[in-house]
Structures are given as C-alpha cells and as structure tokens.
N, C-alpha and C positions, 0 to 999 in steps of 0.2 A: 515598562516592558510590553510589547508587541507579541501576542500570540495567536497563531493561525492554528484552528483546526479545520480536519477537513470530518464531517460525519455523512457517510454513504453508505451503500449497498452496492455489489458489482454481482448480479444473479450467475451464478457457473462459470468465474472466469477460471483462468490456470495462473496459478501464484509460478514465476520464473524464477526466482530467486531469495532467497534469505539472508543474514544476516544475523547469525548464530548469538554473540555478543551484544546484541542489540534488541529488547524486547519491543515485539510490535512490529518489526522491521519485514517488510514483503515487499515484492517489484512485480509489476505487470506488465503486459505488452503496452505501451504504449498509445497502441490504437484505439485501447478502452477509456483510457482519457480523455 
C-alpha cells in the first residue's frame, strides 16, 4: 500500500470549506496550492 502524506504550514489562509463527517477534512482556495 501506497501512502501519500502531505506535512505543511499555510501562514493565514481562510479554510472554505469542511467536511463535518470526515476528520481532518479542510478545502482552500486553490491558488494557495
């Protein structure tokens, strides 16, 4: 099995979105990526 982590810092972004059922689960703009 294949597991990708990602481990960062995003200094002051805005979290857009959650995912209530799902721990850990955040969405960002895009462009931060």
């Amino acid at each position: 099995m294949i597991i990708s982590v990602l481990k960062s810092k995003i200094h002051r972004a805005t979290v857009t979105d959650a995912q209530i059922h799902y721990t850990g689960s955040i969405t960002i703009d895009k462009t931060l990526i």
